[in-house]
N, C-alpha and C positions, 0 to 999 in steps of 0.2 A: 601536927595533925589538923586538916580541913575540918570543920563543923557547921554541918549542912542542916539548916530548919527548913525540917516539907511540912508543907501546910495539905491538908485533905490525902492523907497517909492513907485512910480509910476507907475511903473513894475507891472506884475502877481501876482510874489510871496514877493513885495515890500507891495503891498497893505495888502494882508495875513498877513504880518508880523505887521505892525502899529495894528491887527486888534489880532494878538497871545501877541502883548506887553502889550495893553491895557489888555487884561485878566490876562497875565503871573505876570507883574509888572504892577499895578496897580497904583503904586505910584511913577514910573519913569516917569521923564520925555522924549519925545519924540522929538527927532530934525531932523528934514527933511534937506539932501543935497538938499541946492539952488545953488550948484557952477557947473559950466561945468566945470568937472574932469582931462579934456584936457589940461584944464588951471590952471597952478602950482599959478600964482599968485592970481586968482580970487579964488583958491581951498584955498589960503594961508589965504586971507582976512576971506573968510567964517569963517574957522575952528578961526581966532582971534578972530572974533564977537562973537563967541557963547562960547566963554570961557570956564569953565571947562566942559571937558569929561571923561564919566568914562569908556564906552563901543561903542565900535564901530562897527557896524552890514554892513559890504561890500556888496552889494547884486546886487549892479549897474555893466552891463556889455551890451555889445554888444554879442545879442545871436543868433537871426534867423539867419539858414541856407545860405539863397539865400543872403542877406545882408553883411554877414561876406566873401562870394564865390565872390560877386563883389564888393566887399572894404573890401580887407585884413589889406590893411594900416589904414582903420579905426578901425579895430578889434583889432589891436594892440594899434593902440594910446590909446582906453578908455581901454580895458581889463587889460592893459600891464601899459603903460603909467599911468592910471589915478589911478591905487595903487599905482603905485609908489608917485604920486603928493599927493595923499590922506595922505599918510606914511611921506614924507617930510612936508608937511603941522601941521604933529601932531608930530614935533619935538621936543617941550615946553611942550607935553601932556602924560602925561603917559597911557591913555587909552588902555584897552583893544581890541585886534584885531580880530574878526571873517571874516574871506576872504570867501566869498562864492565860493566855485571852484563847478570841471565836473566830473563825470565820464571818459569824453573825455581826459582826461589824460592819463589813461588807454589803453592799447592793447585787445583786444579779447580775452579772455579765455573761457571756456569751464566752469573749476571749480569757485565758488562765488570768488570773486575779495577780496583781502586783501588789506589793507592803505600800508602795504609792497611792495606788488607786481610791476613789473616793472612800467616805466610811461613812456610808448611810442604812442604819440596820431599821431593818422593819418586822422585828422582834420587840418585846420589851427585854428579853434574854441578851439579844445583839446590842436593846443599851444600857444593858447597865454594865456589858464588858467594855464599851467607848467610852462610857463615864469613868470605870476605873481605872482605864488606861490612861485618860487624860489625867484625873487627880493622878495618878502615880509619876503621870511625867512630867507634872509641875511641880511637886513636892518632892521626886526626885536629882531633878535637875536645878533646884534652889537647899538642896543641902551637897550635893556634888555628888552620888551616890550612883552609881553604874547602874542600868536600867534595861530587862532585855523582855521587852512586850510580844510575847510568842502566842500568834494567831496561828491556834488548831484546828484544822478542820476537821472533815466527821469520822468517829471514831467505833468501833462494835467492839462486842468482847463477849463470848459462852456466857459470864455471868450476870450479865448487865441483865434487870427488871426493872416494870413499869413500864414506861411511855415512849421508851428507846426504837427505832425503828427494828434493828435486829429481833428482840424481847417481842414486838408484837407481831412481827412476820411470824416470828415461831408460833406463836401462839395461835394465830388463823391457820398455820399449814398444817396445827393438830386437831383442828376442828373442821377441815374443808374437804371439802368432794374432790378427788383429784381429776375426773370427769368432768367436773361445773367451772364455768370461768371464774376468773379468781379477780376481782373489783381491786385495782392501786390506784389510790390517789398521789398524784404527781408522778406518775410513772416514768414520764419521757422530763424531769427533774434529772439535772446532774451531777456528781456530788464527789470527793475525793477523798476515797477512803484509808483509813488506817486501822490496823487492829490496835487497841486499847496497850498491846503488849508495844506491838511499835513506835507508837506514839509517847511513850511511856520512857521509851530507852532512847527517843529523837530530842525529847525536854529537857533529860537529864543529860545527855552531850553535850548540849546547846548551852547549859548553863556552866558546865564545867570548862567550856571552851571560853568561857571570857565574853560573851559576845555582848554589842549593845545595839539599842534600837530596835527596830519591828523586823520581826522573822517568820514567815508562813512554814507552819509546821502538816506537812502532808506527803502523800506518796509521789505526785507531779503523774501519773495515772489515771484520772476519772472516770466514771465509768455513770451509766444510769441507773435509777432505783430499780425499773426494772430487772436491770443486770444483776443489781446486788439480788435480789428476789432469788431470782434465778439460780445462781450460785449457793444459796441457804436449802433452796428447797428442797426437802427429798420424793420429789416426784414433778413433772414436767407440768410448766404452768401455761394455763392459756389466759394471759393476761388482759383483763379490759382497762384501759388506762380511766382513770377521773380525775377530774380538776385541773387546776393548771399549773405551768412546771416551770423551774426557776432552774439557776446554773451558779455552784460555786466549785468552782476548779480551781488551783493553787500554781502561780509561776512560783517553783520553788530552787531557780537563780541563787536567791541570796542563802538559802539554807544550804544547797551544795556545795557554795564555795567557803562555808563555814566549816563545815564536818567533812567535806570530798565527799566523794560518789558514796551512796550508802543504797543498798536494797529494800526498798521497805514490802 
């Protein structure tokens, strides 16, 4: 029997995932992180209690916007910090490694984003998913340890709150005039969308399939914020765009020839 530890079970796309395993691998077993990841030795105990591991599904991070803008040091402690303790913790283990990363790695391109292309995030969220990927891929490839750095791009889902673009679109189109123009900032922004459910059942493939190295995990469809707007709203917007607008669209190449053609 396989014995898979998901990390951020709890999460949006944590819950997805417990819910893509049970269907995917039906006959693995499933282990919930109980340790706060901050902490190398309660991370150390855990990972002893639950004994052998065979796959490891990363998925726990520090994400919301406004959260990460007023506690950067927190963003690093769990994002940065808590792979690394996760990593040291599984020093005795040979378990395989799927690291959930961003898109936020990434700079702004125009053309579909390649796993090549540069990684210059001008987030502090974009770096402390570059910082964890590097620490992971240097302390996993000096203990020999299979490594599969899966860069997600952007995700919605009915329950997501807070600071999520979905969560607060909703939120203005229950307070807005359907009459009065509707103000987006970065409207004509490009961006490639997943539901939370997708993305959720694309990670868990991805890591059951063996795979190593960087993978962009997305639909390979982008669309504009306004579009996405558009699609949410229930009543016709008349959109005034503000500010300025950036482009992260996914060549998602190397993902299709991993899992074959898939629908997202």
């Amino acid at each position: 029997m396989m014995r898979v530890l998901l990390t951020g079970s709890g999460g949006i796309v944590g819950k997805h995932a417990k819910r893509a395993l049970a269907e995917l691998a039906p006959d693995a077993e499933v282990l919930c992180n109980t340790a706060d990841l901050t902490d190398l030795a309660a991370t150390t105990r855990m990972v002893e209690d639950l004994g052998r591991i065979d796959l490891v599904i990363h998925l726990a991070a520090l994400v919301p916007v406004a959260e990460v803008r007023s506690n950067p040091a927190r963003a690093f402690a769990v994002n940065v910090g808590g792979t690394m303790n996760l990593l040291s913790a599984l020093t005795d283990n040979a378990a395989r490694f799927l690291l959930c990363s961003s898109s936020h790695v990434y700079a702004s391109k125009d053309d579909a984003i390649g796993e090549c292309d540069p990684t210059v995030p001008v987030s502090v969220y974009g770096q402390t998913k570059l910082l964890a990927e590097r620490a992971a891929d240097q302390i996993c490839s000096a203990t020999g340890r299979s490594l599969c750095r899966a860069r997600l791009f952007s995700i919605h889902d009915p329950q997501q709150t807070g600071s999520y673009l979905r969560p607060t679109l909703q939120r203005r189109f229950a307070e807005a005039d359907p009459e009065a123009e509707f103000e987006l900032y970065g409207a004509g922004s490009v961006r490639d969308f997943l539901t939370a459910q997708e993305a959720a059942r694309l990670l868990v493939q991805l890591a059951l399939s063996g795979a190593d190295g960087v993978v962009n995990v997305a639909s390979g469809q982008a669309i504009t914020v306004a579009d996405f707007a558009r699609e949410l709203a229930p009543f016709p917007l008349k959109i005034r765009p503000l500010g300025q607008n950036d482009t992260l669209k996914a060549d998602v190449t190397r993902l299709r020839a991993i899992l074959g053609e898939y629908h997202a």
